[in-house]
N, C-alpha and C positions, 0 to 999 in steps of 0.2 A: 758746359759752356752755355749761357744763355743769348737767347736771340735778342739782337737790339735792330734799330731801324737800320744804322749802318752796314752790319752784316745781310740783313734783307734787300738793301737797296746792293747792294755788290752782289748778290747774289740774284737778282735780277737782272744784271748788265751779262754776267757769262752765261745764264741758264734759261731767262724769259728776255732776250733783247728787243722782243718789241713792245713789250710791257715798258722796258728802259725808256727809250729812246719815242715812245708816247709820251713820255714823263709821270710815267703814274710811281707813287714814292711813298713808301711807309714812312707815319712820321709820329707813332706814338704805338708801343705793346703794353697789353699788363696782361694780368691772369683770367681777366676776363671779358677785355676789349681789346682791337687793333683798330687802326685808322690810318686810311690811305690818304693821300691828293694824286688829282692830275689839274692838269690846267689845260682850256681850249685856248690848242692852235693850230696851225695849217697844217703839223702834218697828224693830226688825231681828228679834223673834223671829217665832218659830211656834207655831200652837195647842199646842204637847206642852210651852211654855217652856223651850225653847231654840233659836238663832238659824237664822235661815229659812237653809234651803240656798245659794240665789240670793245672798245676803250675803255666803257663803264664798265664792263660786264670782267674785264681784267683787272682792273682798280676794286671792282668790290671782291670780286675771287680773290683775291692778293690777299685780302681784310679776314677773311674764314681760309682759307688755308695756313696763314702765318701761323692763328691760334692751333689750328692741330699738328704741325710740325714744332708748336713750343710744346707741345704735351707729349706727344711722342719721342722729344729730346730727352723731356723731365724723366720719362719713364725706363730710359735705356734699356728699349728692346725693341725687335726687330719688326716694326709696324708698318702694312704698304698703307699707301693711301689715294683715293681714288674719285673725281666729280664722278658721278655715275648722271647727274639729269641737274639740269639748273631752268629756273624759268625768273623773267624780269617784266617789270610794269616799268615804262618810261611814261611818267607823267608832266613831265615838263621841258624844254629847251636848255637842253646843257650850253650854259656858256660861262665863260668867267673860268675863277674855279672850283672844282666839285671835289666836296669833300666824304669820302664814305667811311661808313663805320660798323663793327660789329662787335656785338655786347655779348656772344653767345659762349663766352669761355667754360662758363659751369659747366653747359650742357658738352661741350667738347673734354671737358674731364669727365663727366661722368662716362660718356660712348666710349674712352679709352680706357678706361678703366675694366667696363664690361668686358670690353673686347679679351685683355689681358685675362681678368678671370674665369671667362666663359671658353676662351681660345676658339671662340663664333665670329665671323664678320659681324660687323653694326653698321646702321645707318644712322646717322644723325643731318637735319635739316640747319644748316645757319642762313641768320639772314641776314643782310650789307645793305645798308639805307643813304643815299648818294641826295649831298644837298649843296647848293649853290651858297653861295656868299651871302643871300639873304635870310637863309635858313629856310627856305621852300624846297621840300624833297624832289627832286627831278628823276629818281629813280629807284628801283625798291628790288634786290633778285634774293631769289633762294637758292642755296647750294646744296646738293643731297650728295656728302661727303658721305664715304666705304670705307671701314677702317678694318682692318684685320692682321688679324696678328699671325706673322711669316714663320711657316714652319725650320726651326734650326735644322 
């Protein structure tokens, strides 16, 4: 079964409901990008009015972990997976809506793939680059995803 934004966004109302109810929302998958939104509003900002850090930081986490839960689907086998460290650069005032996106699909087939082979955890880095309506980046994080493959 392949993952569409439909099945992601339901599946953040039962499993991430404050990722939901943030509003952040998958709105495009392929094999080698995903792409969130959220939109600022009162209940995702922050005292300064504009969206809490933590909001971006689930919107672009959304964007890299989608992609390795569609590889680990493709692969049908028994794969945990894991942030282990994320760090983010907020460079500009989220407001409006921010759209984020991550292009790192290859690199998350090839980590899954080792994994499988090797039957070694892997680490692989994705990056999620978060940008306002203008197309001025407001935000840039890395995710240092753990992939390993579950002994039967």
């Amino acid at each position: 079964m392949q993952l569409t934004p439909s099945k992601i966004n339901t599946f953040l109302f039962f499993k991430l409901p404050a990722a939901y109810f943030c509003g952040v929302r998958v709105q495009t998958i392929s094999k080698t990008q995903c792409v969130s939104t959220v939109k600022h509003r009162w209940i995702n900002q922050n005292p300064f009015r504009s969206m809490y850090f933590a909001v971006q930081c689930m919107a672009a986490e959304l964007t890299t972990g989608t992609l390795v839960m569609q590889y680990i689907r493709h692969h049908k086998k028994n794969i945990s997976m894991l942030v282990g460290q994320q760090n983010g650069v907020y460079s500009k005032k989220a407001v409006g809506k921010i759209t984020f996106e991550c292009v790192d699909g290859n690199l998350v087939a090839e980590t899954v793939k080792r994994a499988i082979d090797t039957g070694e955890g892997q680490e692989v880095v994705l990056k999620s680059t978060g940008k306002n309506s203008a197309g001025d980046i407001v935000s840039s994080m890395n995710f240092h995803w753990y992939i390993k493959l579950k002994e039967s």
